[in-house]
C-alpha positions, 0 to 999 in steps of 0.5 A: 164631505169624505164622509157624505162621500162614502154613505153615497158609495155604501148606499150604491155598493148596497143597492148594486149587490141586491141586483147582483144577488137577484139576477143570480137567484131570479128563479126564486122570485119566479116561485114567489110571485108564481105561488103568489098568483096561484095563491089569488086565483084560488082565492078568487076561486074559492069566493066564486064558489061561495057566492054560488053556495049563498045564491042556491042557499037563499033559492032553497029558502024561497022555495020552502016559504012558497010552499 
């Protein structure tokens, strides 16, 4: 049971010495998940722009087959 007893406490002292680095180091995870939402809204920038290429694409082939 000592043993079952100290994987426990090991299991905690690990998880609570995570929180103690992150609350210390929380601007990192700030540049992180910042980057990250930069990251998907250039993405969502970029397909927008795609989309509108495609769009003027397929407009310049009709009109050429019209005329």
């Amino acid at each position: 049971m000592e043993f079952a007893w100290s994987v426990v406490t090991f299991i905690v002292e690990a998880i609570e010495a995570i929180f103690g680095y992150v609350e210390h180091h929380h601007w990192i995870f700030a540049l992180l998940a910042g980057g990250y939402v930069f990251y998907l809204h250039d993405r969502s920038v970029h397909a927008r722009f795609d989309a509108l290429d495609r769009r003027v694409d397929e407009i310049r082939k009709r009109l050429a087959i019209e005329y």
